[in-house]
C-alpha positions as CSV (number, residue, x, y, z in Angstrom):
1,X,154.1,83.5,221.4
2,X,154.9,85.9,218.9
3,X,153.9,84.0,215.9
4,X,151.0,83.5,216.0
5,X,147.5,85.4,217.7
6,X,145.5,83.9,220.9
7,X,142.3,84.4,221.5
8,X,141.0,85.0,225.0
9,X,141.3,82.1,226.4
10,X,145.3,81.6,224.8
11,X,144.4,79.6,222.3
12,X,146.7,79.8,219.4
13,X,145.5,80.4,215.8
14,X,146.1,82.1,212.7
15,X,148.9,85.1,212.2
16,X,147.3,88.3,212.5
17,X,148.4,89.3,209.1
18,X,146.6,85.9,207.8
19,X,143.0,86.7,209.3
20,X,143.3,90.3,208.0
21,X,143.9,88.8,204.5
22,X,140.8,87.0,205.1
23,X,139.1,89.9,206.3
24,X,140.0,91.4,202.6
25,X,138.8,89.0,200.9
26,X,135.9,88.6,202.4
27,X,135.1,92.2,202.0
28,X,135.6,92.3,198.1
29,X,133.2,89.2,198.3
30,X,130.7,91.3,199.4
31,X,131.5,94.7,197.7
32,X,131.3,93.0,194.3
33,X,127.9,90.9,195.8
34,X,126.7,94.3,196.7
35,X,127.8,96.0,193.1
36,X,125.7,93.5,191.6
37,X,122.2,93.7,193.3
38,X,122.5,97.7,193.0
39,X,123.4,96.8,189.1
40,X,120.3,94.8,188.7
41,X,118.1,97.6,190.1
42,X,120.3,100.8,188.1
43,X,121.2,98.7,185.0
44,X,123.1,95.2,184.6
45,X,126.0,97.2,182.5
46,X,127.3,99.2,185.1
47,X,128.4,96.7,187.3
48,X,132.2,97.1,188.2
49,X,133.4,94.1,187.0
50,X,131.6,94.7,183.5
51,X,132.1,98.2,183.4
52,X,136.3,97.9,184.3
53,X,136.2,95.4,181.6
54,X,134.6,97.1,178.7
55,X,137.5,100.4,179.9
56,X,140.1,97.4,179.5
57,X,139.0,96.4,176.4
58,X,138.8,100.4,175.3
59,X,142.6,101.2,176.5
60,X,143.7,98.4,174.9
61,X,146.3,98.6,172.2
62,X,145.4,96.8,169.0
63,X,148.2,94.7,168.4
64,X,147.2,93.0,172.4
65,X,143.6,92.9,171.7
66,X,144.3,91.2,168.0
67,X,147.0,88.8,170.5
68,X,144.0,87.8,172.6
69,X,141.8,86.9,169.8
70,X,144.6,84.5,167.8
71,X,145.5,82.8,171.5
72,X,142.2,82.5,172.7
73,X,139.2,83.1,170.3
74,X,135.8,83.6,171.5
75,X,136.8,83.2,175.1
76,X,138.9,86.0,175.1
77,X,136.2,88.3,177.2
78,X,135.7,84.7,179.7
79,X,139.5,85.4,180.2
80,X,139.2,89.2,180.4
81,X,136.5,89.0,183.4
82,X,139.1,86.2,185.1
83,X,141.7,88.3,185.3
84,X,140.0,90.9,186.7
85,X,138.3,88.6,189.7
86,X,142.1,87.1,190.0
87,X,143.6,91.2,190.3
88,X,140.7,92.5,192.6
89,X,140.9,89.2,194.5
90,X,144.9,89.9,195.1
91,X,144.5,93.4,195.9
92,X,141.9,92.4,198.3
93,X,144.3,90.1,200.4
94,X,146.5,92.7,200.0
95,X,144.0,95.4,201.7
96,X,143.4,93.2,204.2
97,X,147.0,92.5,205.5
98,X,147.0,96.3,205.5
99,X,143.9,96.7,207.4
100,X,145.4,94.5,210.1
101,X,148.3,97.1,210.8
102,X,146.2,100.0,209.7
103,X,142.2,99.9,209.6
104,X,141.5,102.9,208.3
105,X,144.6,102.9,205.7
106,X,142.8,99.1,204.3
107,X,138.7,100.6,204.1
108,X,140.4,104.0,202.5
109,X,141.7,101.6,200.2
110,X,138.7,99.3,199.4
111,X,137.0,102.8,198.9
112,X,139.6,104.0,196.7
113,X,138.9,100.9,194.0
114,X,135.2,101.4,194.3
115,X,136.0,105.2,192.7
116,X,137.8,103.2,189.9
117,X,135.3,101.6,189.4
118,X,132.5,104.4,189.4
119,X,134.9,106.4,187.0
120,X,135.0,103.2,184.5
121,X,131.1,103.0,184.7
122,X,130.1,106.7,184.1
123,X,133.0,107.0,181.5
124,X,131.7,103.9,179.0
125,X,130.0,104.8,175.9
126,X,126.2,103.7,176.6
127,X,126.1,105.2,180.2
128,X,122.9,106.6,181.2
129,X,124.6,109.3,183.6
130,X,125.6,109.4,187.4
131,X,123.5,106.5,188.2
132,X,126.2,104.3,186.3
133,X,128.7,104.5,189.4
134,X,125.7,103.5,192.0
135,X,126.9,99.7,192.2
136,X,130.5,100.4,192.6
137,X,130.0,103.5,195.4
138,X,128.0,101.1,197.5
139,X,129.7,97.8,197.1
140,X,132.5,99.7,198.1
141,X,131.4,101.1,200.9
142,X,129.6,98.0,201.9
143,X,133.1,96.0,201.9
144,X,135.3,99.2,203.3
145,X,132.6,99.2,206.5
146,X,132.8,94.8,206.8
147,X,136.8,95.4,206.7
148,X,136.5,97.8,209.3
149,X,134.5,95.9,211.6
150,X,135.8,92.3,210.9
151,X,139.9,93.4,212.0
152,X,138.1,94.9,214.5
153,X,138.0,92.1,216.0
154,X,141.0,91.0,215.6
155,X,141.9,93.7,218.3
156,X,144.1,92.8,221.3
157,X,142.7,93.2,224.3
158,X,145.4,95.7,225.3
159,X,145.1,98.3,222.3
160,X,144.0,101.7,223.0
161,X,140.2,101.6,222.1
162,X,141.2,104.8,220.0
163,X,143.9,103.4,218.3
164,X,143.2,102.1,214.6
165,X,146.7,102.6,212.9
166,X,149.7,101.6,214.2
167,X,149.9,103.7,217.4
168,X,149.6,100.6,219.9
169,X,150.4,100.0,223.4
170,X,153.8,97.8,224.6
171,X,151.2,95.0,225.5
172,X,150.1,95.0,221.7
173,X,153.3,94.0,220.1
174,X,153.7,95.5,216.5
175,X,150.3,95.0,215.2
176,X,151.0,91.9,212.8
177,X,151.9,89.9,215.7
178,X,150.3,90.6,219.1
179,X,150.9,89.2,222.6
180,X,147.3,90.7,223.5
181,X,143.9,88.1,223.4
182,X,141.5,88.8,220.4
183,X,138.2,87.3,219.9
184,X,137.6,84.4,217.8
185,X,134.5,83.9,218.2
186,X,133.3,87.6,217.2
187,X,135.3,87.4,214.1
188,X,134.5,84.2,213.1
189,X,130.8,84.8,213.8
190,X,131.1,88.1,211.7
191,X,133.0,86.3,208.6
192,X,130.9,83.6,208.6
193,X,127.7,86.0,208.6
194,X,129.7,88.1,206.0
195,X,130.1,85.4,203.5
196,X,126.4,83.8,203.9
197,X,125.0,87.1,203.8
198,X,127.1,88.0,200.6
199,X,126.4,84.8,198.8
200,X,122.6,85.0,198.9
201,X,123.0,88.5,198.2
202,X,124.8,88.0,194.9
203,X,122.8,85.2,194.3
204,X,119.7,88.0,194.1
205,X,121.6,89.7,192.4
206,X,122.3,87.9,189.3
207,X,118.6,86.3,189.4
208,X,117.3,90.0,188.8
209,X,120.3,90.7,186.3
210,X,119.2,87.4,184.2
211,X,115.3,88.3,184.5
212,X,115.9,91.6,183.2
213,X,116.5,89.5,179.8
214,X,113.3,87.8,179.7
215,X,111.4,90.6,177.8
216,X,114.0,90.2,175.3
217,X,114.0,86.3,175.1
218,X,110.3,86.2,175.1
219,X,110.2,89.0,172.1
220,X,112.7,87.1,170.2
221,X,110.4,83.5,170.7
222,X,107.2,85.6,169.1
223,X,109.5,86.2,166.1
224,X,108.2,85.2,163.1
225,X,110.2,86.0,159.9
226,X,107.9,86.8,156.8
227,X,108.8,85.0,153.8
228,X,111.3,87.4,151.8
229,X,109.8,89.0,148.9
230,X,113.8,88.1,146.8
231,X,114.6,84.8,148.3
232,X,117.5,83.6,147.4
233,X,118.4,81.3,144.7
234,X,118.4,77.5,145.7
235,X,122.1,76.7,146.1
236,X,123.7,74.6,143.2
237,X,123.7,70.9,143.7
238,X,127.4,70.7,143.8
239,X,128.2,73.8,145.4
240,X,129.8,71.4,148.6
241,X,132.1,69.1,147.8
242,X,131.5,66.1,150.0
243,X,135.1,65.4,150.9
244,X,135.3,64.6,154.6
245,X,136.8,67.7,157.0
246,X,135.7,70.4,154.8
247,X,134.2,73.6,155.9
248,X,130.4,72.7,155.3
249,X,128.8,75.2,153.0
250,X,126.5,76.8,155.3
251,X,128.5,77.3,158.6
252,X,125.6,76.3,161.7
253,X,124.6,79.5,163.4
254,X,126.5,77.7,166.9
255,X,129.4,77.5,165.3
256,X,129.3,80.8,163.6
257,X,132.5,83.4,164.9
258,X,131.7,85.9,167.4
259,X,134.2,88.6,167.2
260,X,133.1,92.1,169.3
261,X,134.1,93.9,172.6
262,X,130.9,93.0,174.5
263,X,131.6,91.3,177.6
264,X,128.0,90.6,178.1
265,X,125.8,89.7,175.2
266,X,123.2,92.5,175.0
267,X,119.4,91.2,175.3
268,X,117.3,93.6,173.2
269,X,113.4,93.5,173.6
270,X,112.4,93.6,170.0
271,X,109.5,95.3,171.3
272,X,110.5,98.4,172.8
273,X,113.8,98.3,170.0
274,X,113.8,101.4,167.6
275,X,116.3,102.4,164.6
276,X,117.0,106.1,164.0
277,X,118.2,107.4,160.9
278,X,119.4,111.1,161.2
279,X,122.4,113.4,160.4
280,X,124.4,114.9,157.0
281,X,122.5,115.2,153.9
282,X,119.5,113.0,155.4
283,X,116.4,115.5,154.2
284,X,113.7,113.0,156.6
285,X,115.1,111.7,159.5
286,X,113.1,108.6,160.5
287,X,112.9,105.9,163.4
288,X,111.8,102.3,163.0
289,X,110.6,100.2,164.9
290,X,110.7,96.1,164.4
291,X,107.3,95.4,163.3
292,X,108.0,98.6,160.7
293,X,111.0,96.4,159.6
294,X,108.8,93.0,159.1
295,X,106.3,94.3,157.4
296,X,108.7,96.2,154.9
297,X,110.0,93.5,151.7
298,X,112.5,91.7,152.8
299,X,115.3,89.8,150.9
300,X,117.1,86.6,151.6
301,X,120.6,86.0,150.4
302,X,123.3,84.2,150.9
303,X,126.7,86.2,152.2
304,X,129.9,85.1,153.5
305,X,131.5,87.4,156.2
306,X,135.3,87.4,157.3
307,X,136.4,89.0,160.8
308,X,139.5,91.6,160.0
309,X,141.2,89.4,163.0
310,X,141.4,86.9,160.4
311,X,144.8,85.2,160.1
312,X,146.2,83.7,157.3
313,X,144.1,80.0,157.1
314,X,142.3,81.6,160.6
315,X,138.6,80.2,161.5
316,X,137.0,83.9,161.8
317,X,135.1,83.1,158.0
318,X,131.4,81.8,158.4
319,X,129.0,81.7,155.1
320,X,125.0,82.0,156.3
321,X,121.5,82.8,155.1
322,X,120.2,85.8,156.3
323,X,117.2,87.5,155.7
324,X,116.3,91.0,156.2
325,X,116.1,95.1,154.2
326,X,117.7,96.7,152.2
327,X,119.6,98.6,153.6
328,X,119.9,101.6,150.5
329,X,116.2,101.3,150.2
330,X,116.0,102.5,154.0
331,X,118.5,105.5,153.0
332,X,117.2,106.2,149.8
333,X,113.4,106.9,151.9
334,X,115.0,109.2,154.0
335,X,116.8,111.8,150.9
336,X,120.2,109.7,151.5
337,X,122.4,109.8,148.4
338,X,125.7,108.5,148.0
339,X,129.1,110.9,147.0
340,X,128.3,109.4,143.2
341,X,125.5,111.3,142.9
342,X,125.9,114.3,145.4
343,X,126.0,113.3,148.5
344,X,127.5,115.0,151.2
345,X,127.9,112.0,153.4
346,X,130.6,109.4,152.7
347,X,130.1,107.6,155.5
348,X,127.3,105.7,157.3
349,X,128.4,105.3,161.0
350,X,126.0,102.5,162.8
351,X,126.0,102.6,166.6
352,X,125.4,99.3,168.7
353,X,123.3,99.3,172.3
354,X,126.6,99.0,173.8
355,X,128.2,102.0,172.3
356,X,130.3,100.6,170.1
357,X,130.7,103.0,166.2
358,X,131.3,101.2,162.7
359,X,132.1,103.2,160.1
360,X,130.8,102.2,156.3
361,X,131.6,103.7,153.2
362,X,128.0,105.8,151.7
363,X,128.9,104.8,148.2
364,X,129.3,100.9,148.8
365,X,126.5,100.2,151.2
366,X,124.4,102.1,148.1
367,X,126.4,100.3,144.9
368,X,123.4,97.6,144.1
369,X,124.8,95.2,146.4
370,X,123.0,93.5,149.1
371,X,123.8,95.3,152.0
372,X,121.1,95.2,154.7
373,X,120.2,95.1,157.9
374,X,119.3,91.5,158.9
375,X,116.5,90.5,161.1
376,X,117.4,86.7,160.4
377,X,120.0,84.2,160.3
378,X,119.9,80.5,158.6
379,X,116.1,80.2,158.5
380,X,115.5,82.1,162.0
381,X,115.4,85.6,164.0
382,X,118.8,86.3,164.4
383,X,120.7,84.8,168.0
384,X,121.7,87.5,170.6
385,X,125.5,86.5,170.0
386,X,124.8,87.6,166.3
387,X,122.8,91.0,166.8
388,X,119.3,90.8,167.6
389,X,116.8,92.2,166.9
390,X,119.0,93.6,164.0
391,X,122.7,93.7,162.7
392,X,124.5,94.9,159.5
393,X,125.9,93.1,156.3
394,X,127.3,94.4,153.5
395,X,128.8,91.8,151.6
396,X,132.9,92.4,150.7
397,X,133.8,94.4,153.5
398,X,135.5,93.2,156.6
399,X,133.2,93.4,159.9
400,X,135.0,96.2,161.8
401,X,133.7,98.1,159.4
402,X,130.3,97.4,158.6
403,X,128.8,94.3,160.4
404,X,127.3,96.2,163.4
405,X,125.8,94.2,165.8
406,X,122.5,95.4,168.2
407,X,122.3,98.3,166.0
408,X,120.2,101.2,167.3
409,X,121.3,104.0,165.7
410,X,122.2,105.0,161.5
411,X,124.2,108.4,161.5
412,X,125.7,110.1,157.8
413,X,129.0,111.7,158.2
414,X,131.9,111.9,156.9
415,X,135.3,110.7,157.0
416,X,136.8,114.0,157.4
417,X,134.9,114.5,160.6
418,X,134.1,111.3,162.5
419,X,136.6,108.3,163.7
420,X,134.6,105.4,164.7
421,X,135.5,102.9,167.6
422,X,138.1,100.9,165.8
423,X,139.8,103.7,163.4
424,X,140.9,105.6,166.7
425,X,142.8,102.3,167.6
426,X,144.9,102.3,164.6
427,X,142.8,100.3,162.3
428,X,142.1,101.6,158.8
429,X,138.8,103.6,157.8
430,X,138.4,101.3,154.8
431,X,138.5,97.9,154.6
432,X,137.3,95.3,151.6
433,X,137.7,91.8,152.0
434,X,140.9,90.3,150.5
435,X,141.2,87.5,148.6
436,X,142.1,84.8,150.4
437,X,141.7,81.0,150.5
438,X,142.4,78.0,153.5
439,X,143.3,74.3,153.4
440,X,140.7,72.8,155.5
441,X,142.2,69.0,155.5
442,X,144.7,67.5,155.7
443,X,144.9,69.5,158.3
444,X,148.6,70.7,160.1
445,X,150.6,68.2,161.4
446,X,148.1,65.3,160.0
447,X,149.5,62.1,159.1
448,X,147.6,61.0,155.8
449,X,148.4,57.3,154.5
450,X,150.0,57.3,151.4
451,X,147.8,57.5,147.7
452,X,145.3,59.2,147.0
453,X,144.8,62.0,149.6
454,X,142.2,64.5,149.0
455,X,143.2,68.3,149.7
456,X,140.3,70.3,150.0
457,X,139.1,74.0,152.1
458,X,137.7,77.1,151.1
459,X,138.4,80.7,149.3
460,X,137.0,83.7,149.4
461,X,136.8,87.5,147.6
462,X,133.4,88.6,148.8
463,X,131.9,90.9,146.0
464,X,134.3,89.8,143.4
465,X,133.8,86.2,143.6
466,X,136.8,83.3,142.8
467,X,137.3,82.0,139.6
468,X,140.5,79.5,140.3
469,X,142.0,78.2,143.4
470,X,145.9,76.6,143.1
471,X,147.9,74.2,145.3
472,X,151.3,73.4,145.7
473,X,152.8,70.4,146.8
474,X,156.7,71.7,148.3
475,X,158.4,73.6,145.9
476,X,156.7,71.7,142.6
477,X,154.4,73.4,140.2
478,X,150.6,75.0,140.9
479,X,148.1,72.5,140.3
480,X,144.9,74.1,139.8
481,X,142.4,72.8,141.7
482,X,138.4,71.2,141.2
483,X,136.1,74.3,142.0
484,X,132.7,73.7,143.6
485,X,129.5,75.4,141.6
486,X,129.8,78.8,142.8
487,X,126.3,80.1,144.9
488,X,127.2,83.7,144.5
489,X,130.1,85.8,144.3
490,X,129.5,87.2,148.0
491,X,130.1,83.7,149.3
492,X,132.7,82.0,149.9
493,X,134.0,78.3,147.2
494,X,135.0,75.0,147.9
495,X,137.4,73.5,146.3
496,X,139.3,70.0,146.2
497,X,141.9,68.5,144.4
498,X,143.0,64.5,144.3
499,X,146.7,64.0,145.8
500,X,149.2,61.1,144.9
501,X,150.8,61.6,148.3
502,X,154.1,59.9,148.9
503,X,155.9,58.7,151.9
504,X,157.7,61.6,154.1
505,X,157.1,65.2,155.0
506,X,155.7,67.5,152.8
507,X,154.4,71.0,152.1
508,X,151.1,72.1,151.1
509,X,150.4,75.6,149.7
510,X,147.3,77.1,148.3
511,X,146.4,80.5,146.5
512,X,143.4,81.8,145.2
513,X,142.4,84.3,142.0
514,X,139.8,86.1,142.2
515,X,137.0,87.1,139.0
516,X,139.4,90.9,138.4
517,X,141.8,88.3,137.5
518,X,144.3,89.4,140.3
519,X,146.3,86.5,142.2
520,X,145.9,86.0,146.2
521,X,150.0,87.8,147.1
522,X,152.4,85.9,148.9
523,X,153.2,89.1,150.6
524,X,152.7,87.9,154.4
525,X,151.3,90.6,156.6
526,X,149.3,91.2,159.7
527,X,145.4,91.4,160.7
528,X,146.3,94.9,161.2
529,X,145.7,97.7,159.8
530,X,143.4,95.9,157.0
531,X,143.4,92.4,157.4
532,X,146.2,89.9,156.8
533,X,147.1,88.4,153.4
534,X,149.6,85.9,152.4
535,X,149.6,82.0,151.5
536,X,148.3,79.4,153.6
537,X,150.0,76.1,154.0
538,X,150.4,73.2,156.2
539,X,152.7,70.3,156.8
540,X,152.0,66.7,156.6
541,X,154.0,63.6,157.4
542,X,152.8,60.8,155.1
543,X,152.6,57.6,156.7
């Protein structure tokens, strides 16, 4: 029976090549179980899964990453980390059908990924060093020495005991399909030992990973945010528009966009947080710690911030509260002055727990506008997805380059000199927000009854504020539109304007002005290098 193995007593069963793909797969089961537990005991970040990811992420090119962030928002790193699992789960089956002709040729290459994986850890920008490429070296090893051992089992009774590749008796047929018994009961023993022994040891492992957080969740709970000495002003009474499907003024902090490269949320204890301030033209270096922040005056306004990855009428535009210092009174204590009045420093590069570099120019982050590092978001310390224990805004330009998240770390350089994370991508060194604005209902494709149909959304020109918003209805003339009581020009206005909507298809087309007095272009172009600009419309079929 050529088809198929027998065990020793002639049973039939499974092709050989089948249980040896088995055998893989049970091995990456437990190199990446193994990975894990040594991650929780070196450091949660280095485990290979993570660590490959972030190198993905890294390498890149921005026009993909920008792709992955229109097609699948803020799941794009869920996505990321399933691919990988889907590749290492391929190559895995594809080790073990290897193995089954070739034992040593299938561990060799189990060990092979685990250096891959070690090279990706040590290389990433927050590595602590060597100990980085622990949980890949021994989750490899650990699977290479199960591969081993599980196809060999799978070996015929008539093999040469010192045969592991290939060279195999006339008994042993070709070594995918053997005439020779095997034992069943050994291998499935082993497997089955394998995979409960893997299981409860990734299970370990990612209980120690998750209590790792607590520090940080219980700091963040003992949080309590002063009340600011510059609150902001109460918002205008009809600065939202109630017109059903509008953006609300104040976007909830859940529903807030969460645009960065970590795959795994950082979890900062507050506690043992500290934020240096060192480098060019900075005559008193000084570190912070969080209590030093809260006990400092703190101011409260009201800022709207827009992601670069922004498409024309995108979602990537949230409005919120925060609370927090000033971030040029923090420079200003330690000798910082901008290029206007000296400086040798033009720009402020803020560094993240993770590793990742913002760049900011000196001279608008010390203008008089109210840039700052927030402790506080919509009334409370600020979530993990948003930064805690502390983040960046600087109202007008785009995130990429100023809204650092889990900042640590406040460096003055220059342009000249330094290329943070995203201008070595291809993304520009300078970035203010353009104007745009977005029809928030009707929304595409609706069906609105004819009459009076209300067409309503949101514009922005952080720093410059909006001062008239227009819609077009096809090819007719610009109708300006009701504006909303404007809060402050750093956040974003609503606006609304009353339809007579008649029966069929139709065109709706909005552009904003901002308070310079120059029109939103019609000059369509992409997220990248600066952010996209251009019109937004949508199409409606009136019913």
């Amino acid at each position: 029976m050529r088809d198929e193995e027998k065990d020793q007593r002639g049973r039939p069963g499974l092709p050989r090549w089948a249980l040896g793909a088995l055998s893989g797969l049970l091995a990456g089961f437990v190199a990446l179980a193994v990975a894990e537990l040594v991650a929780a005991a070196v450091r949660p970040k280095s485990s290979p899964v993570i660590a490959v990811g972030g190198a993905s992420i890294d390498a890149t090119p921005a026009a993909v990453k920008d792709w992955a962030i229109r097609h699948f928002g803020t799941d794009d790193k869920l996505v990321l980390q399933l691919g990988i699992l889907v590749v290492l789960a391929v190559m895995a089956l594809v080790l073990g059908v290897l193995a089954a002709r070739c034992r040593r040729a299938g561990a060799a290459g189990l060990l092979l990924f685990g250096a891959v994986g070690a090279a990706a850890a040590v290389s990433r920008p927050d590595s602590t060093g060597g100990t980085d490429a622990l949980p890949a070296v021994v989750g490899a090893m650990a699977g290479a020495l199960l591969l081993y051992v599980l196809v060999g089992r799978l070996t015929e009774a008539r093999r040469s005991p010192a045969s592991t590749c290939g060279s195999v008796t006339e008994e042993a047929g070709d070594g995918l399909h053997a005439s020779g018994g095997w034992d069943r009961r050994g291998f499935v023993l082993a497997a089955a030992s394998a995979a409960a022994a893997s299981a409860a040891v990734g299970a370990v492992g990612r209980s120690l990973n998750a209590s790792r957080g607590n520090d940080a969740i219980a700091s963040r709970r003992k949080v309590v945010l002063p009340s600011p000495g510059s609150p902001a002003q109460p918002v205008p009474d009809r600065a939202g528009p109630r017109v059903p499907g509008i953006s609300p003024f104040f976007t909830p902090n859940d529903d807030f966009y969460r645009v960065d490269t970590a795959l795994v949320v950082p979890r900062v204890d507050a506690t043992a947080w500290r934020l240096r301030i060192h480098g060019k033209g900075v005559r008193r270096p000084a570190v912070y710690s969080f209590d030093d922040l809260l006990r400092r005056e703190l101011v409260e306004r009201d800022v709207t911030l827009t992601c670069v990855s922004n498409e024309v009428g995108g979602p990537y535009v949230g409005n919120a509260r925060w609370i927090g210092v000033r971030l040029a009174d923090l420079l200003a204590e330690c000798g910082v002055r901008p290029p206007s009045r000296g400086g040798p420093a033009d720009q402020l590069v803020s560094r993240s727990v993770d590793g990742m570099t913002i760049g900011s120019p000196v001279e608008d982050v010390m203008d008089g506008r109210d840039a700052m590092l927030a402790l506080g978001m919509n009334g409370e310390p600020l979530p993990f997805e948003h930064g805690f224990p502390a983040r960046m805004v600087v109202p007008g330009l785009y995130g990429f380059v100023s809204a650092c998240k889990w900042i640590e770390d406040l460096q003055l350089t220059t342009f000249a000199t330094y290329d943070p994370y995203w201008v070595k991508r291809g993304w520009a060194r300078r970035a203010p927000i353009k104007t745009q604005s977005r029809i928030d209902t009707p929304e595409p494709f609706g069906r609105p009854r004819a009459g009076t149909v209300m067409v309503a959304g949101v514009a922005w020109a952080q720093h410059r504020g909006i001062d008239k918003v227009e819609v077009r209805i096809d090819d007719g003339p610009w109708q300006e539109a009701r504006l909303a009581a404007e809060d402050t020009r750093d956040t974003w206005r609503q606006w609304s304007l009353p339809w007579q909507a008649t029966k069929g298809s139709h065109t709706l087309t909005v552009r904003a002005t901002d308070r310079t007095g120059a029109v939103q272009t019609d000059k369509r172009t992409s997220t990248i290098p600066d952010g996209a600009s251009g019109w937004h419309s949508v199409v409606v079929t009136v019913e």
